[in-house]
N, CA, C and O atoms as CSV, one atom per row, in Angstrom:
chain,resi,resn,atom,element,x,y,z
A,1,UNK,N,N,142.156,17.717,162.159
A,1,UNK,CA,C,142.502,17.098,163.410
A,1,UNK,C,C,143.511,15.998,163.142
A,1,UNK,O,O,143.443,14.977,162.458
A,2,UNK,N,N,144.569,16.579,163.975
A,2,UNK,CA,C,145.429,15.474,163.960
A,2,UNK,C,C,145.251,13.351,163.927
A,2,UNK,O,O,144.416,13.025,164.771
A,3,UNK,N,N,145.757,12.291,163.287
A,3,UNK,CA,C,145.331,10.731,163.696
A,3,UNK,C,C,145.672,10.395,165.727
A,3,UNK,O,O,145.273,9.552,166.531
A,4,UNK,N,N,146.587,11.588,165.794
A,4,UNK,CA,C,147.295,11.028,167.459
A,4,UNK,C,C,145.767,11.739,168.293
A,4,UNK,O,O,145.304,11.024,169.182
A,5,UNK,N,N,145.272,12.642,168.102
A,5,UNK,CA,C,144.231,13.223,168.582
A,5,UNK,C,C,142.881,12.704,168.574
A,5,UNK,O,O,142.117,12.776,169.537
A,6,UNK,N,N,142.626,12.207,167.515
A,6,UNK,CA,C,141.591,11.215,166.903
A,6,UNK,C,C,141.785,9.890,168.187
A,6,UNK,O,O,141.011,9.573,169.090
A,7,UNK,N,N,143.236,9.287,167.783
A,7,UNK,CA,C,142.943,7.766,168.611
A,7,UNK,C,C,142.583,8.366,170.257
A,7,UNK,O,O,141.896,7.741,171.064
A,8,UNK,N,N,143.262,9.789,170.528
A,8,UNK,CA,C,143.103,10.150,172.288
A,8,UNK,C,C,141.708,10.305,172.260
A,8,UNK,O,O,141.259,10.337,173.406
A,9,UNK,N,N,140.757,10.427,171.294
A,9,UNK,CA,C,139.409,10.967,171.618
A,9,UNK,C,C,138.728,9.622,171.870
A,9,UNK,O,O,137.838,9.521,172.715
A,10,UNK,N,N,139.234,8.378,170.986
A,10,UNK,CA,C,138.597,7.084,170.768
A,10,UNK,C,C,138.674,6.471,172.159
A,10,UNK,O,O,137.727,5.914,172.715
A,11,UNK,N,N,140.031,6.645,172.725
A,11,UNK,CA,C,140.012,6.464,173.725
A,11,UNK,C,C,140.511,6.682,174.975
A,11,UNK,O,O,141.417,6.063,175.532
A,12,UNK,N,N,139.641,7.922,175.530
A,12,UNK,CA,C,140.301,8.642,176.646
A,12,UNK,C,C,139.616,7.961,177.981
A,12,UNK,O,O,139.881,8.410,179.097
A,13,UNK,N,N,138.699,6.824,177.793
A,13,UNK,CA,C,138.278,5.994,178.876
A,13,UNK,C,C,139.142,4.888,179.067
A,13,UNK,O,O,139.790,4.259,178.230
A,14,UNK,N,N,138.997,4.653,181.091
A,14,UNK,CA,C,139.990,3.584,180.852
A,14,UNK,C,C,138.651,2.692,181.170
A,14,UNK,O,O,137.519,2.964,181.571
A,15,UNK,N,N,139.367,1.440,180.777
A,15,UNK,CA,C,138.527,-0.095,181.179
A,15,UNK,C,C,137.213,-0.008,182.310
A,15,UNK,O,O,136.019,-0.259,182.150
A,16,UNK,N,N,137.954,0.444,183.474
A,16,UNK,CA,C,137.153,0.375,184.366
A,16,UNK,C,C,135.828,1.451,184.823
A,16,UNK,O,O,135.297,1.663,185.914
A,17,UNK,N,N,135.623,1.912,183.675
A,17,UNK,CA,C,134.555,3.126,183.616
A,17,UNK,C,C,133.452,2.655,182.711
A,17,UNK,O,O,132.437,3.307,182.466
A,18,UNK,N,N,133.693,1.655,182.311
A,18,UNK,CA,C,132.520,0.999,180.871
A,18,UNK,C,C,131.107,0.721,181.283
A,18,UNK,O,O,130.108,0.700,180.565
A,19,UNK,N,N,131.218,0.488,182.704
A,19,UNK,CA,C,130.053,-0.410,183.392
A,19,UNK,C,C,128.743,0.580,183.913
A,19,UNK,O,O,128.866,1.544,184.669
A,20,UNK,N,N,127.497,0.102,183.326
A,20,UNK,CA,C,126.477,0.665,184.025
A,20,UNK,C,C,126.635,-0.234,185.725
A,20,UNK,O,O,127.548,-0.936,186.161
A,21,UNK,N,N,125.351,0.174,186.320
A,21,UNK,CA,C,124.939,-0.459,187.457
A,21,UNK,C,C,124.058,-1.903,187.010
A,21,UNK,O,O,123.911,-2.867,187.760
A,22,UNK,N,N,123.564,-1.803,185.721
A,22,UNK,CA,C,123.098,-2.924,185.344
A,22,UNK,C,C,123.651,-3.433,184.276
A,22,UNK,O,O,123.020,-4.060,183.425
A,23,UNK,N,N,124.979,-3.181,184.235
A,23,UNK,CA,C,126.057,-3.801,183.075
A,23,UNK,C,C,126.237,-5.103,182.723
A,23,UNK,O,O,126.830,-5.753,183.584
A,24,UNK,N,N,125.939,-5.668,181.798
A,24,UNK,CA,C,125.665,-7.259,181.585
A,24,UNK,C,C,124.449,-7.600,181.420
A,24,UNK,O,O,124.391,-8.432,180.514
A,25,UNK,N,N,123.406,-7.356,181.871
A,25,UNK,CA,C,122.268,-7.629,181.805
A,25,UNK,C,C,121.757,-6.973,180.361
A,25,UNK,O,O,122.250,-5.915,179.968
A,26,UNK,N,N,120.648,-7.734,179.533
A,26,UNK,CA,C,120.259,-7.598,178.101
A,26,UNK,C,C,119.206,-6.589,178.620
A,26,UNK,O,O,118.475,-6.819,179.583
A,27,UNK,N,N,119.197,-5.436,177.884
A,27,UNK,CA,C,118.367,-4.583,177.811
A,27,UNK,C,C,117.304,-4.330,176.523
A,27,UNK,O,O,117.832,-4.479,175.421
A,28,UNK,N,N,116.493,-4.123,176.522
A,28,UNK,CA,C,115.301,-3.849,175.859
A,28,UNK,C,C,115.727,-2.211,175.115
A,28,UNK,O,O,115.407,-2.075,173.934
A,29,UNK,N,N,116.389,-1.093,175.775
A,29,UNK,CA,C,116.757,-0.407,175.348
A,29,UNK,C,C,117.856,0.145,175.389
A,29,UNK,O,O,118.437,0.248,176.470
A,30,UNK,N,N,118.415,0.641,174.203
A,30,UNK,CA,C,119.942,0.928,173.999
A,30,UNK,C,C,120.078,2.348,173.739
A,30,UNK,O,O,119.147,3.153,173.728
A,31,UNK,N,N,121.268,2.592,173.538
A,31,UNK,CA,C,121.387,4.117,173.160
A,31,UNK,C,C,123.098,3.869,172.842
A,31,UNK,O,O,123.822,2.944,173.210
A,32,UNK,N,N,123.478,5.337,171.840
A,32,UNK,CA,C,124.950,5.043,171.036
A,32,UNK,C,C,124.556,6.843,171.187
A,32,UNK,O,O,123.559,7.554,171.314
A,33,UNK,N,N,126.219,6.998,171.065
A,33,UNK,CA,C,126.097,8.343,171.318
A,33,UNK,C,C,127.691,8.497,170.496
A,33,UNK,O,O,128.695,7.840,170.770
A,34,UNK,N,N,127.548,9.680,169.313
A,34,UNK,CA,C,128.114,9.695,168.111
A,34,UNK,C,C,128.674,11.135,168.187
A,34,UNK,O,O,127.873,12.005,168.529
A,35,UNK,N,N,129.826,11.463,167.937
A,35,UNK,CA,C,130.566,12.691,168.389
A,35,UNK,C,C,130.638,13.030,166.896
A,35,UNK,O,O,131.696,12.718,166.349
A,36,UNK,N,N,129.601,13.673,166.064
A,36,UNK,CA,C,129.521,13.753,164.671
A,36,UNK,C,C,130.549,14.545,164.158
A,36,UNK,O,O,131.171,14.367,163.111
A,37,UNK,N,N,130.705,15.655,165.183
A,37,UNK,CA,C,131.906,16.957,165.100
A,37,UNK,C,C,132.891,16.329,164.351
A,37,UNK,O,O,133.290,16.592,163.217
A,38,UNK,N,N,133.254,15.407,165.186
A,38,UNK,CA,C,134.527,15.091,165.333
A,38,UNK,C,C,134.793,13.279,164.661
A,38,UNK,O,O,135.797,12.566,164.649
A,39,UNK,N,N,133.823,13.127,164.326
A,39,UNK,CA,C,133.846,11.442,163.947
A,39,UNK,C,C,134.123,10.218,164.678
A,39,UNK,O,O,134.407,9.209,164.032
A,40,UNK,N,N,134.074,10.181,166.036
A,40,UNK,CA,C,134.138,9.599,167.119
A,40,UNK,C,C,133.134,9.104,167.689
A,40,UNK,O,O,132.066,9.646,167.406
A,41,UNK,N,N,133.115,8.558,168.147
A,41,UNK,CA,C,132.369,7.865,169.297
A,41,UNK,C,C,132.313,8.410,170.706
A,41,UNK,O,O,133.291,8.338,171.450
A,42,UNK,N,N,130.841,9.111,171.172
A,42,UNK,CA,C,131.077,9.476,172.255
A,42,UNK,C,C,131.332,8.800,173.743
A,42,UNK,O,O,130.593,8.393,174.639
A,43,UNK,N,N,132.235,8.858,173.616
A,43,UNK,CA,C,133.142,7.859,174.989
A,43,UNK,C,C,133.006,8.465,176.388
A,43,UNK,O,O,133.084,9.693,176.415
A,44,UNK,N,N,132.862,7.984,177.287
A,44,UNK,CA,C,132.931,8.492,178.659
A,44,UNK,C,C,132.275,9.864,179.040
A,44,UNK,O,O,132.843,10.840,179.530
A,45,UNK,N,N,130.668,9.693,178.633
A,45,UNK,CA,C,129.259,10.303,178.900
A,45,UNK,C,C,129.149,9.980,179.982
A,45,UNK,O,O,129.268,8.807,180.337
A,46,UNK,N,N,129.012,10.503,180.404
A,46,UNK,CA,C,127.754,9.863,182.291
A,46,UNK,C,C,126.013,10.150,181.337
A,46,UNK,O,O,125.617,10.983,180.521
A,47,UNK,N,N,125.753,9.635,181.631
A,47,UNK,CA,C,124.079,9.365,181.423
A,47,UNK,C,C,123.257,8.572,182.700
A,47,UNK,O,O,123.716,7.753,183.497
A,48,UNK,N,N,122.031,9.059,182.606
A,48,UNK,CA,C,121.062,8.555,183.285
A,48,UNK,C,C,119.680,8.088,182.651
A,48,UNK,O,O,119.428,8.281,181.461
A,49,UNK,N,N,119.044,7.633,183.284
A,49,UNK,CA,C,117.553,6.672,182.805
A,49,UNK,C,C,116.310,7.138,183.597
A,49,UNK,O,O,116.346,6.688,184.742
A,50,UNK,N,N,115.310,7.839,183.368
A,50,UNK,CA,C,114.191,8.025,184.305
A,50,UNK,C,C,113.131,7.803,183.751
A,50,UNK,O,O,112.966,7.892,182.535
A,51,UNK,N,N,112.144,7.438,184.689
A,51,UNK,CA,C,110.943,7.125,184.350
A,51,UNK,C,C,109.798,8.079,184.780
A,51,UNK,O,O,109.782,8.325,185.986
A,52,UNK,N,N,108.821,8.673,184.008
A,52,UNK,CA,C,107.672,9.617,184.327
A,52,UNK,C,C,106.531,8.753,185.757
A,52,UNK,O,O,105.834,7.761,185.547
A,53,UNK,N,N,106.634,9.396,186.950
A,53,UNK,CA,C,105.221,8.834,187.651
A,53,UNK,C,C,104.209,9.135,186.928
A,53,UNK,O,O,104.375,10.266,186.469
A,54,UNK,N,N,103.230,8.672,186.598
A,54,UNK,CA,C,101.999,9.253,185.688
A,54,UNK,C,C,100.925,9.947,187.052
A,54,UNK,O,O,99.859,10.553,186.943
A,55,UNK,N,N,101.737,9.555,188.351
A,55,UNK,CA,C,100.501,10.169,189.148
A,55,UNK,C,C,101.145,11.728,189.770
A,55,UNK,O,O,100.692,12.295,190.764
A,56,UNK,N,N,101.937,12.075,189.187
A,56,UNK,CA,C,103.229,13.187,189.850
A,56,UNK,C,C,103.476,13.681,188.696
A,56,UNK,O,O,103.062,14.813,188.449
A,57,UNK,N,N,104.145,13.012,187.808
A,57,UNK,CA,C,104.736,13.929,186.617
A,57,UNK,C,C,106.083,13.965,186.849
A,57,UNK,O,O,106.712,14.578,185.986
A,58,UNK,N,N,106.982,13.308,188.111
A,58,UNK,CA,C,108.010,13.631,188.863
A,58,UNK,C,C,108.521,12.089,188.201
A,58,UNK,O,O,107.919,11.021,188.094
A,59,UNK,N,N,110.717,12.760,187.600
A,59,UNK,CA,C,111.051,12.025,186.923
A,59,UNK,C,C,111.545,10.792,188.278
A,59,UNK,O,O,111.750,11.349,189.357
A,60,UNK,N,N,111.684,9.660,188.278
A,60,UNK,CA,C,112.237,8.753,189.257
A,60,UNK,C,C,113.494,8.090,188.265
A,60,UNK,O,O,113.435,7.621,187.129
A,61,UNK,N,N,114.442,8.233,189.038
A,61,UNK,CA,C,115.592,7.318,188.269
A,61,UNK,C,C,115.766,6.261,187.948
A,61,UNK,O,O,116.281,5.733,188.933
A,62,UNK,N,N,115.682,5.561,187.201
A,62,UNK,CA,C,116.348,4.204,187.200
A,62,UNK,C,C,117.576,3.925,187.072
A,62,UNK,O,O,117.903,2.905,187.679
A,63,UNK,N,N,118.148,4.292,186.676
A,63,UNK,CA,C,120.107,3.996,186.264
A,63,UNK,C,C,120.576,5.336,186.119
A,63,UNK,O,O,120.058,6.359,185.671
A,64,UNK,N,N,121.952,5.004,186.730
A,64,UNK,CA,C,122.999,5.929,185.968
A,64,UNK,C,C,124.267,4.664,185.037
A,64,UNK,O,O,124.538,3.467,185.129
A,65,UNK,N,N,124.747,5.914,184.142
A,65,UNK,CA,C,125.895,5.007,183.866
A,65,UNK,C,C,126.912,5.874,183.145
A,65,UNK,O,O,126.950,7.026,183.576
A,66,UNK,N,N,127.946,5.528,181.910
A,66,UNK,CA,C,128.933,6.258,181.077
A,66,UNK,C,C,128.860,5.064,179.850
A,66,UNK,O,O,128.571,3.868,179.886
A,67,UNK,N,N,129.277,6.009,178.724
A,67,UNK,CA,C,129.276,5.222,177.760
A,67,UNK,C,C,130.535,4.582,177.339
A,67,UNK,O,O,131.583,5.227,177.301
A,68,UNK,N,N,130.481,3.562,177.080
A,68,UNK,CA,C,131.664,2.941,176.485
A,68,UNK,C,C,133.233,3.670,175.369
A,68,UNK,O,O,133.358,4.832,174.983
A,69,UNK,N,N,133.846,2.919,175.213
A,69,UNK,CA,C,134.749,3.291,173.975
A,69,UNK,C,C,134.348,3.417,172.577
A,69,UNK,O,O,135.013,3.808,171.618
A,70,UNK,N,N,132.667,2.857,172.660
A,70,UNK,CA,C,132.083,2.635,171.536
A,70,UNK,C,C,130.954,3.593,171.636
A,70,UNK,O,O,130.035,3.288,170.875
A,71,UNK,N,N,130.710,4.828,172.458
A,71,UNK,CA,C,129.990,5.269,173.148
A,71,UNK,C,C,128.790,4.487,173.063
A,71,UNK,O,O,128.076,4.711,172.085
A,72,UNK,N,N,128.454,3.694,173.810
A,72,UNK,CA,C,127.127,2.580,173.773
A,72,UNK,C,C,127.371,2.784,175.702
A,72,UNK,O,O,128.335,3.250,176.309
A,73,UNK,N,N,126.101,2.234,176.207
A,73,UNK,CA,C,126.040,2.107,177.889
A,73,UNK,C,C,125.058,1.057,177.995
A,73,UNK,O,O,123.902,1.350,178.297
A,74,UNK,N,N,125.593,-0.807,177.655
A,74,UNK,CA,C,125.004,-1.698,177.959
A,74,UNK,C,C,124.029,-1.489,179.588
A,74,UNK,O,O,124.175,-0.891,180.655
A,75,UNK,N,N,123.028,-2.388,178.942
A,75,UNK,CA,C,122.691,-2.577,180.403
A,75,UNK,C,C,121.910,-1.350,181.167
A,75,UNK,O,O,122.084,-1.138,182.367
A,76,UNK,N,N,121.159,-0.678,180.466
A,76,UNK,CA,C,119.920,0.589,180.928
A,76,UNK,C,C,119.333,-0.293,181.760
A,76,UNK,O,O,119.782,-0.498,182.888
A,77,UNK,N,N,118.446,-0.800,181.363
A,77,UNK,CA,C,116.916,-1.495,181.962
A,77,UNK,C,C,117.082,-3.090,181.633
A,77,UNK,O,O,117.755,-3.563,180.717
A,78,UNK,N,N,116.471,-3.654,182.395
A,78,UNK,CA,C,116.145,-4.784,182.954
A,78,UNK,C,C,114.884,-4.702,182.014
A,78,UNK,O,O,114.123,-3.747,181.860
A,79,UNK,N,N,114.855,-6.008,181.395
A,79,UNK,CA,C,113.223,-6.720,180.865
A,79,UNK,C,C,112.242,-6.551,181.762
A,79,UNK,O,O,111.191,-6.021,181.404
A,80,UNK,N,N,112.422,-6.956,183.014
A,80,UNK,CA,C,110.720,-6.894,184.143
A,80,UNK,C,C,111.247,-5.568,184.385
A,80,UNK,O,O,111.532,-6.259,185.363
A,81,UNK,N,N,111.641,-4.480,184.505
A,81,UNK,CA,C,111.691,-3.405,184.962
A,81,UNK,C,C,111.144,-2.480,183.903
A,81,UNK,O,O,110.799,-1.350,184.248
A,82,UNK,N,N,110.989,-3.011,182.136
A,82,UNK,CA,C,111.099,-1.811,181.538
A,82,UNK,C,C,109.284,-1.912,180.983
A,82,UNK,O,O,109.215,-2.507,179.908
A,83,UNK,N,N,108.178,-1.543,181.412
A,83,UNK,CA,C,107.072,-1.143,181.515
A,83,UNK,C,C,106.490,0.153,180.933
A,83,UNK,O,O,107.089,1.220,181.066
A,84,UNK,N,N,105.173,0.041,180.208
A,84,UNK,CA,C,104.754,1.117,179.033
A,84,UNK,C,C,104.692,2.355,180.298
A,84,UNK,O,O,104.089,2.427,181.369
A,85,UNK,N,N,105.506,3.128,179.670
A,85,UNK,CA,C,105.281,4.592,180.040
A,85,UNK,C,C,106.366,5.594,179.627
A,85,UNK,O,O,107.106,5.112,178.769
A,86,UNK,N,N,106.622,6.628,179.922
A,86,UNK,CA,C,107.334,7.505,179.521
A,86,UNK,C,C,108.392,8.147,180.378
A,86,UNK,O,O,108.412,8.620,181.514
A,87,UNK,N,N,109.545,7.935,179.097
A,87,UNK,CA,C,111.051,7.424,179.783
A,87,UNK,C,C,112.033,8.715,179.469
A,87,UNK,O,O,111.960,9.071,178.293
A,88,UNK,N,N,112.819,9.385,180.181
A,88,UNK,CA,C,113.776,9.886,179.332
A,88,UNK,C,C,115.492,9.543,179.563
A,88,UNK,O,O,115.855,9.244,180.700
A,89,UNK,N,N,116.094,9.579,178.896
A,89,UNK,CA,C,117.651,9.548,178.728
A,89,UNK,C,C,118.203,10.543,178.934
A,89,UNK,O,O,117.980,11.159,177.892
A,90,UNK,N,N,119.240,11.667,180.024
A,90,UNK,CA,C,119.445,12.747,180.671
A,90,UNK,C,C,121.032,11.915,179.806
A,90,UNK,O,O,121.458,10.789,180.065
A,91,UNK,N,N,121.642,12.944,178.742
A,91,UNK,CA,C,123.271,13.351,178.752
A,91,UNK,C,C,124.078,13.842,179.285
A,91,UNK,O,O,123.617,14.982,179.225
A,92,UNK,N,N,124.563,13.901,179.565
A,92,UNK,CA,C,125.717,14.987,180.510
A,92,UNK,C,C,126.823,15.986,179.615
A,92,UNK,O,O,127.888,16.490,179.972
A,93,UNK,N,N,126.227,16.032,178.546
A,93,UNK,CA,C,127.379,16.367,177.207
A,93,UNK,C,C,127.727,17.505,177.644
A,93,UNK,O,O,128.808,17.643,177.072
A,94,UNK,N,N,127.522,18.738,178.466
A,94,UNK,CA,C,129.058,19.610,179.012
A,94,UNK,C,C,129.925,18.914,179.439
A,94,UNK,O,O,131.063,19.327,179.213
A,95,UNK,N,N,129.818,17.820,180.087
A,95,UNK,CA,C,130.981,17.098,180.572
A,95,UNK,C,C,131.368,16.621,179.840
A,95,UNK,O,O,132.503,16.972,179.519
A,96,UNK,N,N,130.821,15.683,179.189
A,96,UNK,CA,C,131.590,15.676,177.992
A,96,UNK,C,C,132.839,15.732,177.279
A,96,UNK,O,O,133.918,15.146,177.193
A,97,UNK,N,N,131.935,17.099,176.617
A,97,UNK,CA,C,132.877,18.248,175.945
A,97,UNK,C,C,134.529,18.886,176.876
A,97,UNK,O,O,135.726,18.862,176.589
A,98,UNK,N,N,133.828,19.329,177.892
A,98,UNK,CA,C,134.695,19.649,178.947
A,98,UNK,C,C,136.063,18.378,179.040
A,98,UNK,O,O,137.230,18.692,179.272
A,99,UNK,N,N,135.628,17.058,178.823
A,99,UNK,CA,C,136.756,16.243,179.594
A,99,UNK,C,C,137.617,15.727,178.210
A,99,UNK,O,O,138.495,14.893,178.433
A,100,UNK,N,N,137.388,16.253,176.521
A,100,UNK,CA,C,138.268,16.335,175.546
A,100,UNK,C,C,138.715,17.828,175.271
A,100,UNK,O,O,139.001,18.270,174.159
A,101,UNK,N,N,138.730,18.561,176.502
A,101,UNK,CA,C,138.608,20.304,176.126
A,101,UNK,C,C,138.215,20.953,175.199
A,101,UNK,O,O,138.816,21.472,174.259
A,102,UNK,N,N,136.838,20.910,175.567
A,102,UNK,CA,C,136.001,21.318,174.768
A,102,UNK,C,C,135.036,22.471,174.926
A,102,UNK,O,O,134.757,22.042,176.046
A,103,UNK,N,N,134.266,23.556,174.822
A,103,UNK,CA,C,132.874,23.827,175.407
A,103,UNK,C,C,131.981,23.316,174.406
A,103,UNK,O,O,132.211,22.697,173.367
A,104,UNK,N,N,130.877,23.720,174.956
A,104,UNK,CA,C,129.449,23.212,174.429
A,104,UNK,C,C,128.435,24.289,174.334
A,104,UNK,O,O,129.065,25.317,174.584
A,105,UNK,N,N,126.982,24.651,174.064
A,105,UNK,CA,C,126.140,25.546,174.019
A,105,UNK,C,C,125.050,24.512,174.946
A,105,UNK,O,O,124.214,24.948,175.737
A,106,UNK,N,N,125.255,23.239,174.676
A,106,UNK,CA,C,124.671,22.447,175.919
A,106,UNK,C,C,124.847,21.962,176.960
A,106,UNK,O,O,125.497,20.926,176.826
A,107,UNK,N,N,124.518,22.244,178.312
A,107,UNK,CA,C,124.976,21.499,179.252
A,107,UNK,C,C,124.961,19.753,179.582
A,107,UNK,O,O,125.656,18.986,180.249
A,108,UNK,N,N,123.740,19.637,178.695
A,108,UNK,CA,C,122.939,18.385,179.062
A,108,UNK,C,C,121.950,18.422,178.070
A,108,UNK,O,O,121.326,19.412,177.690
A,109,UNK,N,N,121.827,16.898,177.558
A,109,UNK,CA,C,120.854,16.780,176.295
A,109,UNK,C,C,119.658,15.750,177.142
A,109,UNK,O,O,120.176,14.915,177.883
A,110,UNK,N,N,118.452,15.751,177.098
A,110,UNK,CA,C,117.352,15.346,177.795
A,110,UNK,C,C,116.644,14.722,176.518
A,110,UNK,O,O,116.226,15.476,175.639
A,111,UNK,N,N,116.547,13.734,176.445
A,111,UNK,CA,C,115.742,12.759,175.409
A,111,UNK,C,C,114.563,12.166,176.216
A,111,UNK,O,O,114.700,11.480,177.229
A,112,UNK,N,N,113.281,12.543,175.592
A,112,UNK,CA,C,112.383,11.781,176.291
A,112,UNK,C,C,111.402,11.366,175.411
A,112,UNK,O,O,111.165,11.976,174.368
A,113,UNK,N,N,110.691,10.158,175.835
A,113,UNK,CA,C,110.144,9.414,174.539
A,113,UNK,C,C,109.129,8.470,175.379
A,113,UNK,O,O,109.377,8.434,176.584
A,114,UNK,N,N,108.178,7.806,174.997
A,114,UNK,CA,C,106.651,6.876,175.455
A,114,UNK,C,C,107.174,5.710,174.454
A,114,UNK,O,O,107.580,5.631,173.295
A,115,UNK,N,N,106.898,4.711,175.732
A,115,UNK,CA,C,107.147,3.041,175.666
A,115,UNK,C,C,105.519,2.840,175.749
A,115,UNK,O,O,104.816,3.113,176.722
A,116,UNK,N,N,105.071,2.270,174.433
A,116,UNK,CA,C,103.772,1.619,174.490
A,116,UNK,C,C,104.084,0.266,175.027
A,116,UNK,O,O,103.804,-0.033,176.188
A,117,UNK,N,N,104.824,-0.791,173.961
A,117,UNK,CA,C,104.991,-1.871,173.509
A,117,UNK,C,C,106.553,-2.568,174.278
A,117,UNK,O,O,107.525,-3.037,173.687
A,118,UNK,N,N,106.351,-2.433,175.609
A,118,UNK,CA,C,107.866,-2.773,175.976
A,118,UNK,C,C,108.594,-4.302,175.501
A,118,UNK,O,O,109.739,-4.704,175.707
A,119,UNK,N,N,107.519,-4.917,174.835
A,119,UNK,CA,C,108.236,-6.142,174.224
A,119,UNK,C,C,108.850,-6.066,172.577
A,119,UNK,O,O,108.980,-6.825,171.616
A,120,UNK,N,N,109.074,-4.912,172.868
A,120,UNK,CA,C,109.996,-4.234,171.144
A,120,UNK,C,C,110.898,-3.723,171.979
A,120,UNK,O,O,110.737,-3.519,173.183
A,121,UNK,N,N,112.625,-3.347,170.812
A,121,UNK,CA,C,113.449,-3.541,171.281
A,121,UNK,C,C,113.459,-1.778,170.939
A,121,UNK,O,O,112.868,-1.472,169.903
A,122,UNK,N,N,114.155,-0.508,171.826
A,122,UNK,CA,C,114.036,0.397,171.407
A,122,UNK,C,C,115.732,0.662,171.598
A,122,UNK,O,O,116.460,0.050,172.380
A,123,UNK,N,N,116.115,1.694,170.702
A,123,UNK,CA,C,117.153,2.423,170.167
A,123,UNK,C,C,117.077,3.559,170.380
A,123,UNK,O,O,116.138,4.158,169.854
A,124,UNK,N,N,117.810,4.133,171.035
A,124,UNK,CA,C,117.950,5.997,171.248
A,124,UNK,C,C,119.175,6.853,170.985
A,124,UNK,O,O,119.957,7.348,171.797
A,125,UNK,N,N,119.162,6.899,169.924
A,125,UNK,CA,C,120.789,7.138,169.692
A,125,UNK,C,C,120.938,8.992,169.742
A,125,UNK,O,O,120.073,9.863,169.657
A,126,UNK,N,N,122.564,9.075,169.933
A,126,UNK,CA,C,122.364,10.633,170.170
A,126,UNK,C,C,123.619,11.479,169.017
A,126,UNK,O,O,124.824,11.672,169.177
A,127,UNK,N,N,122.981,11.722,168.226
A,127,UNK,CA,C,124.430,12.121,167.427
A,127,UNK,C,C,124.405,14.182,167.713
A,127,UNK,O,O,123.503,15.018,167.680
A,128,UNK,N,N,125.964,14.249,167.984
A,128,UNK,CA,C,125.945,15.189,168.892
A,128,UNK,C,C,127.332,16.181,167.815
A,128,UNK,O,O,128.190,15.724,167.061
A,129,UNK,N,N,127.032,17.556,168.178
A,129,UNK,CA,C,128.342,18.420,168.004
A,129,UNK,C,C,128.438,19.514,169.440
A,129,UNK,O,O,127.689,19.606,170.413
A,130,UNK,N,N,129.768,20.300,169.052
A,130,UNK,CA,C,129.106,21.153,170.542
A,130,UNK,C,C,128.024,21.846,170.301
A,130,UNK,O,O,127.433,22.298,171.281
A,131,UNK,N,N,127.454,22.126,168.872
A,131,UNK,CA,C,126.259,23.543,168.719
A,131,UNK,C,C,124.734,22.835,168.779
A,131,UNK,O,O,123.729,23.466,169.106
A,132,UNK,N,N,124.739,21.324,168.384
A,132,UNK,CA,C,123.767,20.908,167.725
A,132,UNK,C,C,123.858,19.562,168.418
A,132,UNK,O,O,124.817,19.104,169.039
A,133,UNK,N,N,122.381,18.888,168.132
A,133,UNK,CA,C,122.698,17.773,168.326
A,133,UNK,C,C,120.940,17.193,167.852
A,133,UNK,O,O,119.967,17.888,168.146
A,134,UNK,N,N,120.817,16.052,167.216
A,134,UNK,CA,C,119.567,14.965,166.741
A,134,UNK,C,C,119.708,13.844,167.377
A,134,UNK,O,O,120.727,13.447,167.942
A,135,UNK,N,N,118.301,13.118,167.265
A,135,UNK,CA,C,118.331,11.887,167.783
A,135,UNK,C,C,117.316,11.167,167.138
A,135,UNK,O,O,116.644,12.009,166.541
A,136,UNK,N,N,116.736,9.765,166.898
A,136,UNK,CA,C,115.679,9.336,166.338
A,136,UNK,C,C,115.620,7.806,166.708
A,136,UNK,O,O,116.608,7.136,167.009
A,137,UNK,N,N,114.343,7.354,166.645
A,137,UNK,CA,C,114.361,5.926,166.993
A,137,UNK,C,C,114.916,5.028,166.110
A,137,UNK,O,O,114.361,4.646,165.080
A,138,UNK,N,N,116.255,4.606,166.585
A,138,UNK,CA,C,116.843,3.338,165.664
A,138,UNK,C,C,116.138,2.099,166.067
A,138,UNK,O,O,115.094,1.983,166.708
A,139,UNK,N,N,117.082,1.006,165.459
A,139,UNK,CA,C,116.237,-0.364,165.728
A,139,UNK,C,C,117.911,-1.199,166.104
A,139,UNK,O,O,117.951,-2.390,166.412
């Protein structure tokens, strides 16, 4: 891969796309999203945040957002908002893929994971290719 192709991948977001709905605000949990393929940073994700009803089973949203130039998406959850239960992180990685012309074998990567201890700081990182993709609790 070309260096001129590389910097267009680093950064094909402009400025004004960086921001969650709770952008600025210190979050309890983070997430980084790593374009392993390609050695990049996954930039300009749409992602979302949901929370399990434990009396339904039915996901309720909390945030949407896109990831940065650094693929990071400050600002998920709010401290009084983020409460023991079980959360998942919805990717949008066909889009993704699609918006550096790309395909994928995934449309969407669904991370879901149980908050005992919401006064620990949690990490959800997503390292991704189009075929494959891992994730694990960072710190």
């Amino acid at each position: 891969m070309s260096a001129s192709r590389l910097q267009q991948l680093k950064g094909h977001i402009l400025p004004e796309n960086k921001t969650t709905s709770m952008a600025g605000s210190p979050s309890p949990l983070t997430t980084h999203v790593l374009n392993t393929a390609m050695g990049v940073p996954g930039s300009n994700m749409p992602l979302s945040l949901h929370r399990q009803d434990p009396s339904t089973d039915a996901w309720n949203l909390i945030t949407m957002g896109t990831t940065n130039n650094d693929g990071r998406c400050p600002g998920l959850i709010t401290k009084p908002l983020f409460t023991p239960g079980v959360y998942k992180v919805r990717f949008e990685t066909g889009q993704y893929w699609a918006s550096i012309g790309e395909s994928s074998f995934y449309p969407y990567v669904e991370i879901v994971f149980s908050i005992n201890d919401p006064g620990q700081k949690y990490h959800v990182p997503l390292l991704l290719s189009r075929f494959s993709y891992s994730t694990y609790r960072g710190s």
